[in-house]
N, C-alpha and C positions, 0 to 999 in steps of 0.2 A: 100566548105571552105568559099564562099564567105557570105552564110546563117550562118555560126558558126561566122564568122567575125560578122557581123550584129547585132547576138543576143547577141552578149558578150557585143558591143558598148552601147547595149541598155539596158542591164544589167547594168552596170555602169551607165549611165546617167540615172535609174531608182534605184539606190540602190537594185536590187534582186540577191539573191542571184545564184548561178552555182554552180551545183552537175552534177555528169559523174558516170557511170558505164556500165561494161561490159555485158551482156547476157551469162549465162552459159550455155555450150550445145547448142546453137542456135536453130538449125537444127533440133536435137531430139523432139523440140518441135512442133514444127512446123505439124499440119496435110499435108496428100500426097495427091496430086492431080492424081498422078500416079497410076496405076495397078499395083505395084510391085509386085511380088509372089516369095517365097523360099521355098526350100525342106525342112522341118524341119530334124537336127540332133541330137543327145543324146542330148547337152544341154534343148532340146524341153520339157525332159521325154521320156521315152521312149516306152511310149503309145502314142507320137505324132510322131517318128522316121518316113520320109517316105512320111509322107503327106504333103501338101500345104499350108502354111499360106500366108494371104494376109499381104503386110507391109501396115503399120497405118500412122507412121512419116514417115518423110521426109528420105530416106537416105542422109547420109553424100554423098557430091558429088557427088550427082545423079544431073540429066540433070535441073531438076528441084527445087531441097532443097532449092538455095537461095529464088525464086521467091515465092514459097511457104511457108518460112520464114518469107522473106518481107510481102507479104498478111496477112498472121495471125498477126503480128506484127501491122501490118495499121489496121486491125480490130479488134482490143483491145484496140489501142487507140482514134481509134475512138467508140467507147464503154464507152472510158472515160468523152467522151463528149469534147474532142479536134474536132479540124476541121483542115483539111489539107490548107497549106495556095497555091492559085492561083500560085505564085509565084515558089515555090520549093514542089512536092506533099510532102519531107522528111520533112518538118517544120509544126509543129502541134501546132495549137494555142487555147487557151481557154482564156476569158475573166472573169476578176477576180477583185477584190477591196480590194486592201490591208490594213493591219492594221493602217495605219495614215485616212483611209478610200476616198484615190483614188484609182483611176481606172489604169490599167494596162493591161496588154497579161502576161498569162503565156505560156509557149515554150517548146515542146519537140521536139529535133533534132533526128531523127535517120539515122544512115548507117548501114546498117547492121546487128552485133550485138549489136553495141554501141549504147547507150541513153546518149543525155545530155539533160539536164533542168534546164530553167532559169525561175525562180518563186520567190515567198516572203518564201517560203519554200518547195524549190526545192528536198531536201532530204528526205522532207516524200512524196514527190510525188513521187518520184523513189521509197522507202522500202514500202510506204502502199496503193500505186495506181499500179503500175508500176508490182513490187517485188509480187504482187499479183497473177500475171498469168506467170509471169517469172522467175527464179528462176536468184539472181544477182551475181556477181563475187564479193564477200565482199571485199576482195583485191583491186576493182578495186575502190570502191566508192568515193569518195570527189570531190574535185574540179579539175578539168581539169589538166593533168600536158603534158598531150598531148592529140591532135585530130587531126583524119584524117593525120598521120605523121605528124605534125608541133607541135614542143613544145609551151606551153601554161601557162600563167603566170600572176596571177592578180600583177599587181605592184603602187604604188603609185608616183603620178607625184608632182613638186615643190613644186604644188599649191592647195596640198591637197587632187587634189583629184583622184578616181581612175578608173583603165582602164586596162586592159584586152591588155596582148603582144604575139605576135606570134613570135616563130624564126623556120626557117628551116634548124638550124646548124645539129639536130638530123636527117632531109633529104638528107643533104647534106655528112654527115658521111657514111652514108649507103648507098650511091651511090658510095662514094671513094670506100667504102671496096668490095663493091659488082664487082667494076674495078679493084680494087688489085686481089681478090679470082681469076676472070677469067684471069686473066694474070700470074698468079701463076700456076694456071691449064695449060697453054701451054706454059708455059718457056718464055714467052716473058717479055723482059728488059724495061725500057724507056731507053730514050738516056737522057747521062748527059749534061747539059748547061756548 
């Protein structure tokens, strides 16, 4: 959080833009590090009924998918000609010269499935770099409305100018409700004041 905090700060105080999108399928893409092997059944055909195929991707929740995820992930964008920064390996940075013709970092954050990127054009690095080896949640794309659970919010201050808010009301929800659901589940009251 505290590298999305960072890059947002410096978004702002660098005029670049912030685009987010999700990874679709994550997993599935992902090559396996593993020896997984299945039986093939009718869905196989039924000239393969019986016999052994090796899996290719990752399975979902297998011991290994995220990590195997993450690595193909880091080596695509490192592909892009990013560099993992010293600081956080998840912050990837690329040196670039913006259209007023200074210089700058461009930024890709990853956890997981999620990409953010903070660029002079952050959104065609996601759909024409990015969306290239991955297939992206269109749904998910634009600018931040949350990351890492903390909702997220470019807002403009007195003075003109702007800056990047986090709230953790939308963390804090989902911890109440997650204390209601288990306390509903065993009958348990609070006591009233």
């Amino acid at each position: 959080r505290e590298s999305a905090r960072t890059a947002l700060t410096c978004a702002a105080l660098n005029g670049l833009d912030v685009c987010a999108a999700d990874i679709r399928n994550a997993h599935l893409q992902a090559p396996s590090s593993q020896k997984d092997c299945i039986t093939c059944g009718p869905e196989f055909g039924l000239e393969n009924v019986g016999k052994r195929a090796l899996v290719k991707r990752a399975p979902w929740r297998g011991k290994a998918a995220g990590r195997d995820f993450r690595n193909h992930l880091r080596s695509c964008v490192k592909h892009l000609g990013f560099a993992a920064c010293p600081a956080d390996p998840d912050v990837w940075m690329h040196p670039a010269i913006k259209s007023d013709g200074s210089s700058c970092h461009q930024c890709v954050l990853l956890c997981t499935d999620d990409a953010l990127v903070v660029a002079e054009n952050a959104e065609q690095i996601l759909r024409q770099e990015i969306g290239k080896h991955f297939e992206l949640k269109k749904e998910s794309m634009g600018p931040p409305k949350i990351h890492l659970g903390s909702g997220a919010r470019k807002v403009q201050l007195e003075n003109g100018s702007s800056a990047w808010a986090f709230s953790s009301a939308q963390c804090v929800k989902a911890a109440v409700d997650n204390v209601k659901e288990h306390c509903q589940k065993r009958n348990w009251t609070f006591p009233r004041a």
